[in-house]
C-alpha positions in Angstrom: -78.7 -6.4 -25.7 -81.1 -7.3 -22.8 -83.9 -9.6 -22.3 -87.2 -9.1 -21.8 -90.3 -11.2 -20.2 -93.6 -12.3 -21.2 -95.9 -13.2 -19.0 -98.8 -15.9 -20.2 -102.5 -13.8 -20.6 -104.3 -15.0 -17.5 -106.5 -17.0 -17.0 -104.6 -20.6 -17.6 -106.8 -23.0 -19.0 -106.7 -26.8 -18.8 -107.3 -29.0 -21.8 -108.1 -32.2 -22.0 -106.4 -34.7 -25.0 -107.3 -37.8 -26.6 -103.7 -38.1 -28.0 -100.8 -36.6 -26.1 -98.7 -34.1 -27.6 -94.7 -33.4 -28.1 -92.8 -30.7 -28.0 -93.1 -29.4 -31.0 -97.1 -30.2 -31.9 -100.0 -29.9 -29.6 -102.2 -32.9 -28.3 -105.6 -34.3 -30.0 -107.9 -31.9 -28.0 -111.6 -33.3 -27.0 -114.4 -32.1 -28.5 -118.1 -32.5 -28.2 -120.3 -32.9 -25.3 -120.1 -30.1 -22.8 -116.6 -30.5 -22.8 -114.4 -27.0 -22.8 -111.1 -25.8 -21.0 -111.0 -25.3 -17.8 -109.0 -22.5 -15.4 -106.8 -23.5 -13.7 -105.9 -21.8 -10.1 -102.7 -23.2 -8.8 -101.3 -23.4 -5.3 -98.1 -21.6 -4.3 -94.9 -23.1 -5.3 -92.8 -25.3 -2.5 -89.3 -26.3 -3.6 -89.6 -25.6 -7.4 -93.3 -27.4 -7.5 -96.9 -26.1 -7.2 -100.2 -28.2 -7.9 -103.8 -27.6 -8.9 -105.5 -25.4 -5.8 -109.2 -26.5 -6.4 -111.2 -29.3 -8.5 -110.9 -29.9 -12.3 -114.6 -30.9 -13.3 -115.3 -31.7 -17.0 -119.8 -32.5 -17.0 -121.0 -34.3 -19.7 -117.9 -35.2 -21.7 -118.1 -36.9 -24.7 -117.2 -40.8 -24.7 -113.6 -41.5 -25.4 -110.3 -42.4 -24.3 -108.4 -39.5 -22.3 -104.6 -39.7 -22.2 -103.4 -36.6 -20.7 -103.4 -32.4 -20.2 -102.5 -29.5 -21.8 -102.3 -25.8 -19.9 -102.8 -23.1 -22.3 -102.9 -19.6 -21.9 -105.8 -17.2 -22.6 -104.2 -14.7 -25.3 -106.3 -13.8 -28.4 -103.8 -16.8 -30.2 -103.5 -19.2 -26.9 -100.1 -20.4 -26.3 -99.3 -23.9 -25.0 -97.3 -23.4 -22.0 -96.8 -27.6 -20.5 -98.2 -30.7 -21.6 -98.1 -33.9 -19.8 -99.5 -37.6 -19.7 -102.3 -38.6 -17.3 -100.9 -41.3 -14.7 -103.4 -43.8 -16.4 -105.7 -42.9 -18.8 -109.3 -42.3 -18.2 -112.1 -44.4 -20.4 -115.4 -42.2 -20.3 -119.3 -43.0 -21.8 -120.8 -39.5 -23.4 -122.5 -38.0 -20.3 -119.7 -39.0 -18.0 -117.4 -36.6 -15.8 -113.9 -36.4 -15.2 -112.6 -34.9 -12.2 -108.7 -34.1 -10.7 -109.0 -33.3 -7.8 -107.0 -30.8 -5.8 -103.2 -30.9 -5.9 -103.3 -34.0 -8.4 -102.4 -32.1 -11.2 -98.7 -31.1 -10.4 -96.1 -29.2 -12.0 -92.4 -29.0 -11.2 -89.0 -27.6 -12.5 -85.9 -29.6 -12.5 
């Protein structure tokens, strides 16, 4: 018996959550506004760890509460690939952006 791989169906997106997720369930995903996911282009990986390579930038989000991220990939049924907490969370008006910038976004294996 071998093993195969999968690969995740490029591009990665980044969602935003109003309600962070576990391992078993996804998060609260935002909606409304302009809001949608976001690709994600990452850096190349240094000791196990890589980061976002350019700007995150969410335009006219709708108000709420932001608590953390979500990478998905782009298959026809998108799979949730990591999930994490924002360092603090993020209190927008509807209108307002939200921006991580390069390399804030960082990902790691241990």
């Amino acid at each position: 018996m071998g093993t195969s791989t999968t690969a995740p169906t490029l591009p990665l997106k980044v969602a935003l959550v109003t309600a962070n997720g576990t391992d078993a369930a996804a998060g609260t995903e935002a909606t409304g506004g302009s809001y949608a996911r976001k690709n994600l282009s990452v850096a190349a990986a240094s000791s196990g760890a890589t980061s976002n390579s350019a700007d995150l930038v969410w335009t006219g989000m709708p108000a709420g509460t932001f608590v953390g991220v979500e990478v998905w990939d782009s298959a026809g049924t998108p799979v949730r690939l990591w999930y994490g907490a924002l360092a603090a969370s993020r209190t927008l008006l509807a209108g307002d952006e939200l921006r991580i910038t390069a390399g804030q976004l960082t990902f790691s294996l241990s």
